[in-house]
TITORTOR-256568 format. One record per residue (C-alpha): x, y, z. Coordinates in pm, whole numbers, plus 50000, padded with zeros to 5 digits. Layout:
N
XYZ ...
***
This chain:
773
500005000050000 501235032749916 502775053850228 499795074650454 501895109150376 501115139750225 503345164650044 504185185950396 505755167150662 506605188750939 507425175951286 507935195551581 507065192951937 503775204052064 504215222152374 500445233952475 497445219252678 495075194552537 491895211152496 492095243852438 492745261352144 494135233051939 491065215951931 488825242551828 490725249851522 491015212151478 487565207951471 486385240851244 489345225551004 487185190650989 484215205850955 485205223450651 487145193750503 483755174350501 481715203850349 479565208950691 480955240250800 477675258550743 475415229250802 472955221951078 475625196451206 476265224251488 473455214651625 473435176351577 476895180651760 474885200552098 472625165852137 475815146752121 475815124152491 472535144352572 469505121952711 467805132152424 470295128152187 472505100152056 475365085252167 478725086852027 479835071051795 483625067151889 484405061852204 482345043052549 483025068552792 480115073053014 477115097852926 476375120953287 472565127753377 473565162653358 475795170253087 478075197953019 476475224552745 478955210552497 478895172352605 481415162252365 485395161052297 487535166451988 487715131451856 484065124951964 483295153851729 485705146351502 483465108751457 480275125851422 481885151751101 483085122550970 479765102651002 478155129850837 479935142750590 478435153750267 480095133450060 478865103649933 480785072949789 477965056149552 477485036549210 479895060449007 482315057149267 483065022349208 482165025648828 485695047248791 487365020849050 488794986348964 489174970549329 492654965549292 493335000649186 491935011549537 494124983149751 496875010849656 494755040549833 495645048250242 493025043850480 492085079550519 491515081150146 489155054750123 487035062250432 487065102750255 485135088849970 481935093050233 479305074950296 477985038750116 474395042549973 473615014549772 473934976649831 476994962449590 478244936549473 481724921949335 482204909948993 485604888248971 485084898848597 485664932448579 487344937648965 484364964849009 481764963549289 478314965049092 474554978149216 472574952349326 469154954149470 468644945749871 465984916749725 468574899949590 471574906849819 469474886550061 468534861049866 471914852849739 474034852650052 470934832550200 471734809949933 475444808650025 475204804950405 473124773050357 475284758350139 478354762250407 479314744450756 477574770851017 480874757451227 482824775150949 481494807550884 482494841251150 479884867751264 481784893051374 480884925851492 482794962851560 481804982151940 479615005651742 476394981151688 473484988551981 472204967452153 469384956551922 470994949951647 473644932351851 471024908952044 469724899851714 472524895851522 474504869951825 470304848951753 470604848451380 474224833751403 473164806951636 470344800051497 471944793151215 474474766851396 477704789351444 479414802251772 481804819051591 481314854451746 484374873451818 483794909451827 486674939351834 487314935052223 488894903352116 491774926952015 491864952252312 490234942852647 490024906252620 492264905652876 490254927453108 486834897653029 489294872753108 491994888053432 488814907753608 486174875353674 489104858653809 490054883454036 486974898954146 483694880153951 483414904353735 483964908253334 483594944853370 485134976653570 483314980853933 483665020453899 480695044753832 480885082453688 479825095453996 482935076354183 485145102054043 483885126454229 484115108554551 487675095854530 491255104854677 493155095254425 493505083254114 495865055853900 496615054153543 498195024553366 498815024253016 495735050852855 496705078552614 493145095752770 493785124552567 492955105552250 490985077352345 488415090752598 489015127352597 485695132052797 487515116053126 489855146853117 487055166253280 486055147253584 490715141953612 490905179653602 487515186153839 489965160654110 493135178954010 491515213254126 490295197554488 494015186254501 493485148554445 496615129354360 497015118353975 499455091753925 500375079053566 502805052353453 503055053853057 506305050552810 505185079652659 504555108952785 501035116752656 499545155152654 495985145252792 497505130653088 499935159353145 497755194153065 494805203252974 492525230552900 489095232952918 487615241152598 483975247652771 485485273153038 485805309052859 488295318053157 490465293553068 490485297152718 491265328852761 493715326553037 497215326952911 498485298653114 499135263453069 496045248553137 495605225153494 498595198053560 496675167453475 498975142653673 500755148453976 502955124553873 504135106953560 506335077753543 507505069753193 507515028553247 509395005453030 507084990552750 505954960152967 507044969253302 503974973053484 504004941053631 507264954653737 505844986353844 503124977354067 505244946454204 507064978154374 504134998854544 502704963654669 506024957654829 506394994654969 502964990855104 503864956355233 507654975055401 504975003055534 502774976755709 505764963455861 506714993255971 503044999556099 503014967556315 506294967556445 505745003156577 502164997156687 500545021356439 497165018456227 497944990255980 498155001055613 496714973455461 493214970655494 493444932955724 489724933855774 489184937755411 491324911055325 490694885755609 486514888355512 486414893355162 489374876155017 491504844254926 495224843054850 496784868954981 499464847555194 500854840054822 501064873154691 502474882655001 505214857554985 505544870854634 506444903054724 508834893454971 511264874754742 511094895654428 514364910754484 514364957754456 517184956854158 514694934453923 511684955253999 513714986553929 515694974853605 512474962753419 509774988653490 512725016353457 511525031753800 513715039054056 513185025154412 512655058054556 510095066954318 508445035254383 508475036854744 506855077854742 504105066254517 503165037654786 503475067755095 500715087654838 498565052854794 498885046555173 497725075755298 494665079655027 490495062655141 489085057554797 491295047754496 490185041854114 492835022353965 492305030553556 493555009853301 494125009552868 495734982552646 498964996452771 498354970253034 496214945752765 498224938752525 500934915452654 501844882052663 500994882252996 497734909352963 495594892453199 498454889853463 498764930853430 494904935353517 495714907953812 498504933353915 496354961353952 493414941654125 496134933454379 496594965554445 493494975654481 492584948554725 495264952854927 493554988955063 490464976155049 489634996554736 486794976554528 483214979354582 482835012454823 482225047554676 484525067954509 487265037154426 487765006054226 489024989353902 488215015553593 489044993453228 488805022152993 487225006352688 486925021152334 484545018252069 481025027252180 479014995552275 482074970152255 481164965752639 477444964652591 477814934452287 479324915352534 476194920552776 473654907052542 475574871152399 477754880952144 480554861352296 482334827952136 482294811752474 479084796152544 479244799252957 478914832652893 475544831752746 471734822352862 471414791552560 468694773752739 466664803252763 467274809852413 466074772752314 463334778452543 462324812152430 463174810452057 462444772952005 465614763851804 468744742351971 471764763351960 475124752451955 477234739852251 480854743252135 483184768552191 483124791951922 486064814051725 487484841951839 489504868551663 492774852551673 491114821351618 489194833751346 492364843751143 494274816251151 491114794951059 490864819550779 494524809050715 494334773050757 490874775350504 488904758950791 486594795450795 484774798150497 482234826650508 482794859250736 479994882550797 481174916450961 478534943251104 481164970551099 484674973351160 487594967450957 488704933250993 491394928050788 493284960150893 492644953351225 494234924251289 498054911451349 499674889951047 498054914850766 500244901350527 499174863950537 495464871450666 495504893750306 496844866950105 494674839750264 491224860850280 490774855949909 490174822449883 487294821550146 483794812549981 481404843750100 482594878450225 479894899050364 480204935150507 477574957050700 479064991550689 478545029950654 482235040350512 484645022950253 487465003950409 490554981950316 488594951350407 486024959050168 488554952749932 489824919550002 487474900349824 486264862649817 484674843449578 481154860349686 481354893249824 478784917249949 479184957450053 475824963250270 475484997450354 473525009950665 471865040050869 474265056451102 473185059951468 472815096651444 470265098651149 466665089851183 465515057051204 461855046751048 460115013651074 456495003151070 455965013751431 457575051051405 460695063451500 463105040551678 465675043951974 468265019552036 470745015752339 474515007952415 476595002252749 479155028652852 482585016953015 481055020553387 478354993253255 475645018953270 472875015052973 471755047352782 469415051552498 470405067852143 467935086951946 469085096551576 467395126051413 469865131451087 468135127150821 469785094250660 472665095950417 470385079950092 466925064050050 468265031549968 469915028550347 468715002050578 468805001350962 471404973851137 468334957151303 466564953150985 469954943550767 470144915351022 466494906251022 466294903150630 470114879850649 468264858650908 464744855050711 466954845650406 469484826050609 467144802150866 463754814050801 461344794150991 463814780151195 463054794451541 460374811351659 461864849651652 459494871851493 462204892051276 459784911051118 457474922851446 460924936051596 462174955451317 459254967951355 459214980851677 462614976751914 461144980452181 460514944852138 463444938052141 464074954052443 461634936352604 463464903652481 466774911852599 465344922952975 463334882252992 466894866352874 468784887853088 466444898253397 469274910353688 470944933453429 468024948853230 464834952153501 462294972553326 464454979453015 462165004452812 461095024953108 464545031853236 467025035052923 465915069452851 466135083053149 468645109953178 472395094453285 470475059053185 470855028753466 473095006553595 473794970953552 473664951253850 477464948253894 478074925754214 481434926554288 480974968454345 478704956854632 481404935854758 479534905054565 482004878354439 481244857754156 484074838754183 484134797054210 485504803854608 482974836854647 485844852954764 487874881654516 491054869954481 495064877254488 496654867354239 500364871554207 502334873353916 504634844153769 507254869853659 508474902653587 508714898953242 505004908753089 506354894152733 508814864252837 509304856052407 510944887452374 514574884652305 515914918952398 519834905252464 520284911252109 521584946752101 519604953851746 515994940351885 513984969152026 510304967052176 507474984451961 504765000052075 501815004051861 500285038751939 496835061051800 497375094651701 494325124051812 493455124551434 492015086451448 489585064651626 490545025651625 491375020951183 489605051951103 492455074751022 490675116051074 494075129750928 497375132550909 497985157451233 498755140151513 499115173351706 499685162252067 502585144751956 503575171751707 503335150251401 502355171651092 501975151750721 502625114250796 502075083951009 504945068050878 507185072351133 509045057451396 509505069451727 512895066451918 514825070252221 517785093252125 520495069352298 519275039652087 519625061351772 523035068351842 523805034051909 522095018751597 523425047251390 520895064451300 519445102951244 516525124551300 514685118050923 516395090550844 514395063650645 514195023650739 512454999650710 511084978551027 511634941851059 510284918151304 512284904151496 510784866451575 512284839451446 509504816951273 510714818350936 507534844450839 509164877850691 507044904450842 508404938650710 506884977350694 508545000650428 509405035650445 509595048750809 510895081050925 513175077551223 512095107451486 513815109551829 511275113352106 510595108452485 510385070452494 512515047852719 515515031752596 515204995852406 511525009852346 509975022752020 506685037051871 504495037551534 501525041651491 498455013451423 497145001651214 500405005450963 502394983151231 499994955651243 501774933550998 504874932651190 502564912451471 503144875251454 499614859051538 500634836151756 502034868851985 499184868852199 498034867952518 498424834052681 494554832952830 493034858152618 494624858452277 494764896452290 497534903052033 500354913352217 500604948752019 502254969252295 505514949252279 505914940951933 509994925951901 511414945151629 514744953651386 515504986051167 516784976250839 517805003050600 516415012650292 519735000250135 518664962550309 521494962150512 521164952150864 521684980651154 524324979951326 
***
């Protein structure tokens, strides 16, 4: 593919707040790019995260019962300009387009052609995708599923479907005979559904939004905030002003989590100052230290105890907490007693000192949210990082009171909520004899695919068929190169989208382009206007009311896409009536709350409600779901996060696949990564200054990266500018997803098969092809 640069590549350090100015211009500059700077989308942007307006479309952070005037951030807004632009990528599009022609495009070009309007299909002939009426769309991949192995086909789906469409969509698929639902949390928080229900009983965070306001102090591990969930910058700087403690631990130093001004104060935009000190401290971590990092505040909280006892002062561990409500802790304890200071310190790249202050701040703090990001995900050892930080956590007694507890920061918009309502490949995780019971159809038993799973199954040829409601697969995932090469030969290719991708245009031997409504434009069915719902990150439900009008007439809800796939697919099969919900969701509604009573009580009288309502999390209450109903230590068997990392090689370095502010997930905004300073390109590669020098190379120097495992799979990325930054040594940074294919599949978590993409083992190579030395 060619290089994502344009013809000005500047790069200089960005010195100002987050917020502020920078995003106002960044915003008027997108609004003009898509032809909406005079359009009503103003407005559409003031019911953005309102209870009476939709919910955005990029990121999960929660939605407050009273929100701020303007209740959105840059990037959010950013999503909803680019959802709405005017432009429109139709029949003549692809007319002028062979398919191949546009596998040479970048990712930002594609997605720029605007929004998909017509139903298409490929024709191997001419390389084209062709009209094709929604009649016979349906009728035709119908056709195909049947003919196909359920066990072999893959529904996947992106964070952005509701709830709805999601509910339906996880039915269809097993009523059709497949388990094979991975969704996109596959690839970031896996690790968090996996590490948290062992530790505490839960699959999701125990934290609310109004828990922010009630805490002492606050953790961050691994989240670049100030690009993924801008929105949380408000309630860090409302606990920076009442002088809470902010502690971060990050390789890079990331602007959100360092300054930031408020774009909705007037005083502060106007103020000449730097904006409020987001973090009272910042600790740039080695790429896969953590482990490392919190193995040293548990063991300066453990020296403190000591100290505590042997003096006869109040204990700092919380023993009544820990003797009542949990199991294991004589382990971890012994844990932290052997793991010798000079290991701690030499792999998290913290000194002692440091270390030990941090633990004097944690000590003397009553109600502590511990946050978290796939800084601490993806790893090798992913789910032993959210472990780490449950430890923690428990050893203060800080889960389940107000104003403390575990906070996963997820990303896309309802990857959380999916989850909630079955679309999951493990079947444990999902109420199948009330579906048989309810629906009248047996659904499958086996474990199903998930993402990893799913690609080397498309590898291997054992997957088939994959049928994607959103996202963008293919660019997505680790191993591009082979997952490329190996997605052609699968039978059917279907794809329920809004905006042209890259994985549009990896075709199989049937391939379908479905386009649907977006969540922010209006959506009519026989009973009226329809709401739908999603799940923020603190597991609270809202409701999402679109009132754009939609992009083109020929545009079909997600609900009703999925209905018509299922009528075609296993019509009279079960006894869902597709057509009576599409009709009305609240039906639907009504289904989810009888399969899933504790979480959705009275599901259409609450979800509207301004700040929406809970889910019945347990393990805030002090609940455990665990096997021993106790929440659980769990210590760590090493240091080493990413043990298959061979760093005694003096050429190997450890990347770190990063997001720039002008993305969200593969949807690339721009080319100005302005927090970073990053003008023109994404093709770079960030490094520490020392390891440039000893490598021997210079600022704007071009190379090529290699990966560095040994499998006898060339992985390679072409064309990288070298740029010194503020990373740790034997570290290094580029951005995703132009990284992805240097990501060997198998490097993966070991429980959750979250690919390991924050300690990727790398080696420059020079254009030339000669080896660094």
């Amino acid at each position: 593919m060619k290089p994502s640069v344009t013809d000005h590549v500047k790069i200089k350090r960005y010195n100002h707040p987050t917020g502020g100015w920078g995003s106002l211009k960044s915003l008027i500059r997108k609004a003009h790019g898509e032809g909406l700077l005079v359009s009503g989308i103003w407005s559409t942007l003031m019911r953005q995260n309102k209870s009476d307006g939709y919910m955005c479309v990029s990121c999960s952070w929660a939605k407050p019962a009273e929100p701020r005037p303007f209740e959105f951030c840059e990037n959010g807004a950013k999503a909803t300009l680019w959802d709405q632009t005017k432009r429109r990528c139709g029949p003549e599009f692809f007319a002028a387009h062979r398919v191949n022609e546009l596998l040479d495009w970048p990712d930002h070009d594609l997605e720029k052609q605007g929004r998909l309007v017509e139903p298409m299909r490929y024709n191997e002939a001419t390389d084209k995708y062709e009209p094709v009426s929604w009649d016979a769309a349906f009728r035709e991949i119908g056709k195909e599923l049947r003919k196909l192995d359920p066990r072999s086909v893959v529904f996947y789906t992106s964070g952005r479907a509701s709830l709805e469409a999601s509910f339906m969509y996880q039915l269809f698929a097993r009523i059709y005979g497949s388990s094979n639902l991975p969704d996109s949390s596959n690839m970031c928080h896996e690790s968090t559904s996996v590490g948290l229900p062992e530790s505490i009983g839960s699959p999701v965070g125990t934290v609310q939004l109004e828990d922010f306001a009630h805490c002492d102090l606050m953790f961050f591990f691994g989240h670049n905030t100030g690009v993924t969930a801008p929105r949380l910058l408000h309630p860090i700087e409302e606990a920076r002003q009442r002088g809470i403690p902010v502690i971060t631990f990050n390789p890079l130093p990331e602007r959100g989590l360092e300054r930031f001004k408020n774009p909705q104060s007037p005083v502060e935009m106007l103020s000449p100052g730097p904006g409020t000190k987001m973090s009272s401290e910042f600790f740039q971590v080695r790429g896969g230290g953590d482990i490392a990092a919190m193995t040293g505040i548990a063991k300066s909280l453990l020296a403190l105890d000591d100290a505590a006892v042997q003096n006869g002062g109040r204990r700092v561990l919380d023993t009544g907490f820990i003797a009542e409500h949990t199991s294991g802790f004589e382990e971890f304890e012994a844990y932290l007693r052997r793991t010798p200071w000079d290991k701690i310190v030499a792999r998290s790249g913290i000194a002692r000192a440091d270390l030990e202050r941090v633990a004097r701040i944690y000590s003397e703090a009553s109600a502590v949210i511990g946050n978290y990001g796939m800084g601490l995900t993806q790893h090798r050892h992913g789910t032993e990082n959210v472990h780490m930080l449950c430890n923690l956590l428990l050893m203060r007694g800080n889960v389940g009171k107000p104003g403390a507890g575990v906070s996963p920061l997820r990303g896309h918009s309802n990857v959380q909520g999916q989850r909630t309502v079955g679309i999951s490949e493990k079947p444990e995780l999902v109420p199948l004899d009330k579906f048989a019971a309810f629906y009248q159809f047996e659904p499958p038993r086996e474990k199903g695919r998930d993402t990893v799973e799913t690609c080397e199954g498309v590898i291997d040829g054992s997957v088939k068929a994959f049928v994607g409601l959103g996202g963008n697969f293919v660019r997505a995932v680790p191993e591009t190169g082979l997952i490329e090469e190996a997605w052609r030969r699968l039978r059917l290719h279907v794809q329920i989208a809004t905006k042209l991708n890259r994985s549009h245009l990896i075709p199989g031997t049937v391939t379908y382009l479905l386009p649907c409504l977006s969540r922010i434009e209006r959506d009519s069915q026989a009973g009226g206007e329809q709401h739908v719902s999603m799940e923020d990150s603190t597991a609270c439900i809202h409701g999402s009311f679109g009132y754009r009008p939609p992009a083109g007439p020929d545009l079909l809800s997600e609900p009703r896409i999925v209905a018509e796939l299922a009528k075609a697919t296993v019509g009279g099969k079960s006894a869902v009536p597709w057509d009576e919900w599409v009709g009305d969701y609240s039906l639907i509604r009504n289904e989810i709350e009888r399969c899933y009573p504790d979480h959705f009580k009275d599901f259409n009288k609450r979800f509207l409600a301004p700040g929406g309502f809970h889910r019945d999390i347990k393990a805030s209450k002090r609940v455990w779901q665990t096997p021993n109903k106790k929440a659980n230590f769990k210590a760590p068997t090493m240091l080493e996060t990413d043990p298959d990392i061979d760093v005694s090689q003096s050429d190997v370095l450890t990347l770190i696949t990063i997001r720039s502010n002008d993305q969200f997930n593969t949807t690339i905004y721009g080319y100005r990564d302005r927090l970073r300073g990053i003008n023109g390109t994404r093709m770079v590669l960030l490094m520490n200054k020392r390891d440039m020098q000893r490598l021997g190379v210079s600022d704007g120097d071009e190379i090529d990266l290699q990966s560095a495992a040994e499998d006898g799979v060339e992985r390679r990325v072409r064309g990288l500018r070298v740029t010194p930054y503020a990373i740790p040594p034997g570290n290094c940074a580029g951005y995703y997803p132009e990284l992805n294919p240097l990501i060997p599949l198998w490097h993966r978590a070991e429980k959750a098969h979250v690919p390991a993409a924050k300690s990727v083992p790398v080696r420059l190579v020079p254009v030339s092809g000669q080896a660094s030395k």
